[in-house]
N, C-alpha and C positions, 0 to 999 in steps of 0.2 A: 467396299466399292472404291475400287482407283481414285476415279476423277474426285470424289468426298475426300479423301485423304491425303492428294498430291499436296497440298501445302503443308503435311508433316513430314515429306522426305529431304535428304539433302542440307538439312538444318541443323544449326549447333544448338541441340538442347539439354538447358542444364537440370538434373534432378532432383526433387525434394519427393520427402515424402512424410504424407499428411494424414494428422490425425483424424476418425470421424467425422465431419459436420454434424451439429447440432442445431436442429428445426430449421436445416434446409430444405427449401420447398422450390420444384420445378418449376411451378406455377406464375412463381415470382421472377425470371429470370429478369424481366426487363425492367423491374423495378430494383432490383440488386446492379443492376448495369447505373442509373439514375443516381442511386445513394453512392458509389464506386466512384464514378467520374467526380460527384459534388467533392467527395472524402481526399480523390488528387489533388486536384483544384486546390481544398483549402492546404495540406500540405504542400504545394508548391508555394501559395503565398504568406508561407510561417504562418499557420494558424488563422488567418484570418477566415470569419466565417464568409459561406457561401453558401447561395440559395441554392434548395435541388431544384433541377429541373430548367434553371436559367442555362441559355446556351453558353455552352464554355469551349475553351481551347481542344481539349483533349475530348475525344467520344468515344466510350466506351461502349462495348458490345459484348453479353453475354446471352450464349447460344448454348443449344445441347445436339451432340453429334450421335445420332441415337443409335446406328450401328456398330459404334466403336465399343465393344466390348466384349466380353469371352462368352459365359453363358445366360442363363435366365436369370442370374440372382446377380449378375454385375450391376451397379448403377451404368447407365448410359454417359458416356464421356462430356465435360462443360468446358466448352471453349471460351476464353476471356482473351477479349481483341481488345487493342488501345491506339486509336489513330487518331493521329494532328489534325484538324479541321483544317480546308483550305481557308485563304481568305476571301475577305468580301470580291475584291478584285479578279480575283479567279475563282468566279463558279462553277465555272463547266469542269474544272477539274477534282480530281479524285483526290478524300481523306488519305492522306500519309500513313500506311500503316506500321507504328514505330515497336510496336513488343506485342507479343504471342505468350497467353497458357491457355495449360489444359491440364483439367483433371481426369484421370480413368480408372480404371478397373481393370481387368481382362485377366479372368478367369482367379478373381480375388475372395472365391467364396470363404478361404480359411478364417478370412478377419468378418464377411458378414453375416456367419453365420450364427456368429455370437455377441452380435450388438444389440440393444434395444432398439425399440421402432422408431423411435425419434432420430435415431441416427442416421446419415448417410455417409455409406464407404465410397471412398476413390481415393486410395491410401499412394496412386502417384502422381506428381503432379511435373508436367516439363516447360519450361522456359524458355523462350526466345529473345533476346531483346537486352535493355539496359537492366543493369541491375538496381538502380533509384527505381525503376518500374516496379521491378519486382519488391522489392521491400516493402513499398507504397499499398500494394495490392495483395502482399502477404499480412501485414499490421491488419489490413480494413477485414479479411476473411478469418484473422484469429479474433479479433475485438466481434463479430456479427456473428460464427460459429462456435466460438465456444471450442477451438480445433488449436493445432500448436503445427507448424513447419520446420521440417531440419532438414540440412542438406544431405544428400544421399551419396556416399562415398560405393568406387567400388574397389573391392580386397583384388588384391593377387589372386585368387583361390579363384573368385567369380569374374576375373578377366580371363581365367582358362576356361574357366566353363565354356564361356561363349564363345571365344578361338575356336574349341573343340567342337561345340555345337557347330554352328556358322560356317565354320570349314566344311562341315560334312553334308551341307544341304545343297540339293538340287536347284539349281539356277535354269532358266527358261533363254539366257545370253552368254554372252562371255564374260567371265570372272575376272574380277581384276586380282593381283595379286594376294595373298593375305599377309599381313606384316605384325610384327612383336614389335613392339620398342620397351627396352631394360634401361631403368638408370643403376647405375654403379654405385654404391652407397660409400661413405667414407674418403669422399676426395675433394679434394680445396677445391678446384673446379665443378662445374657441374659437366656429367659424362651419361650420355646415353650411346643406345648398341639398339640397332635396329636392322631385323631378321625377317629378310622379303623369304617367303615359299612360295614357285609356284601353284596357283589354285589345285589344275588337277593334279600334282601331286600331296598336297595336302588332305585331298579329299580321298586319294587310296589310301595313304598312309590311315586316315581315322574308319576309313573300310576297314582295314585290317583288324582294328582295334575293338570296335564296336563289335560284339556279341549277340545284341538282340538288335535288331531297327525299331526304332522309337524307343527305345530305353537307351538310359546313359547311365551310369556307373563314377564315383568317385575314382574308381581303379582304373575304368577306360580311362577317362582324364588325364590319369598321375603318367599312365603309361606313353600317352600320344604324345605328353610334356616331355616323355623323358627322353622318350626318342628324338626328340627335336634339339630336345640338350646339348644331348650323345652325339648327332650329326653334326652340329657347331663345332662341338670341343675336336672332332674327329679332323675339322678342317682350319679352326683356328685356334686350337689350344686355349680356350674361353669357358670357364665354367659359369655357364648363365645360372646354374641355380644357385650363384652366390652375389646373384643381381636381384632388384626389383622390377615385378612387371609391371610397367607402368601405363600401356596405352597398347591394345589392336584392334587390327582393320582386315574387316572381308567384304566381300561384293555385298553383304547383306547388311552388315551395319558395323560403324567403328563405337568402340569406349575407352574414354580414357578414367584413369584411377581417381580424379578430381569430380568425378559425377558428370561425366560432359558426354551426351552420345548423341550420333549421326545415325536414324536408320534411312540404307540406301534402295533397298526394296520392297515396294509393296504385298510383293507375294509373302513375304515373311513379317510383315508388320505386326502379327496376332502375335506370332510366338516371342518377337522381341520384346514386344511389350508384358505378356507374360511374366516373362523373365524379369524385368523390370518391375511389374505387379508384388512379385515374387521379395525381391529384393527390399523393399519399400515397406512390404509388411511384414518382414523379419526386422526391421529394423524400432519396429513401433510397439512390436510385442514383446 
């Protein structure tokens, strides 16, 4: 649904990916939000204890997004909001709201198919916000679940994927460009090479390539890569495959190699996240 999901476009979110929860319970959401906000609180004042439940600076909210997911056996996605209380002085105005996560699934039954029932799967979880938040709120969900966080890097190999993908999907607007950016490895300076394609011809070029519709191939990939190479080197004497990919951007969503991605379209939010699903439980197994 659009309008449920609009405040996941657009945003730089960074990724982790997370081990099972242990005897996490839905049930509880608003008392995990209670024990959350007290657990900031007392980390921000070095330890000092603090009562749950007393009104504090920071107010926590944890929600469940229940159509954010792939199939019947995804957990439904958990949103953790962290906003500034206004002050006494201005009540009519609105909570500050300072850092965004969420945990999901979509279409991540490889990993739930083989957990105990105690557990629950959302092996991604994305970030928005300060990173003292998140640290804050990654300690309290490893100490409470029984779970472990690491950051989610992406390879070269899985920034082509998605290039290749992404390039090749139907948009319902007009596309913005799609772009490579290479760092150079081995130079006292730092040097990056950034490779605008227009959309539609991006998207014949992985016409061409593509053999089945809706399958992709390691070999389509290697190939649309190589042609893109070969069209470089053909106009600047540049051999990009003795660069690093570092970062691309299509109208449907950018990533860069650091775990950092932008999805820009709704119509494709399932499958990005997939892919992202994807990635996050490869990295846990």
């Amino acid at each position: 649904d659009p309008p449920e999901t609009a405040f996941l476009l657009h945003k730089a979110w960074t990724l982790y990916s997370v081990t099972p929860l242990y005897r996490f319970r839905r049930a509880r959401l608003r008392d995990y939000a209670r024990l959350l906000s007290a657990f900031i609180a007392a980390e921000k004042q070095k330890g000092l204890a603090v009562e749950v439940g007393v009104e504090l600076d920071i107010k926590v909210a944890v929600s469940s997004l229940a159509d954010l997911r792939g199939s019947e056996q995804d957990q439904p996605a958990v949103l953790v909001q962290l906003s500034l209380r206004s002050g006494a002085s201005s009540r009519n105005s609105e909570d500050k709201l300072v850092w965004l996560g969420w945990f999901c699934s979509v279409y991540g039954d490889d990993l739930s198919e083989n957990v105990p029932e105690d557990f629950t799967c959302l092996p991604l979880f994305l970030t928005h916000g300060a990173e003292s938040y998140t640290s804050m709120v990654g300690s309290w969900f490893q100490k409470t679940f029984d779970c472990c966080f690491r950051r989610l890097a992406i390879s070269p190999l899985n920034l082509s994927w998605m290039v290749a993908m992404w390039a090749g999907c139907k948009l319902d607007r007009a596309a913005s460009a799609v772009e490579l950016v290479f760092s150079v490895p081995h130079l006292s300076q730092p040097l990056d090479i950034s490779y605008a394609i227009h959309p539609e011809d991006a998207k014949a070029l992985w016409d061409t390539v593509q053999k089945t519709p809706g399958e992709i191939t390691q070999d389509e990939v290697d190939v649309f890569m190589d042609c893109l190479y070969t069209h470089f080197h053909r106009h600047f004497k540049i051999h990009l495959s003795a660069t690093k990919l570092v970062k691309v951007s299509t109208a449907v969503a950018s990533a860069h190699c650091d775990g950092i991605v932008k999805i820009l379209h709704s119509q494709h939010l399932p499958g990005v996240l997939m892919l992202l699903t994807e990635l996050a439980i490869s990295q846990i197994q």
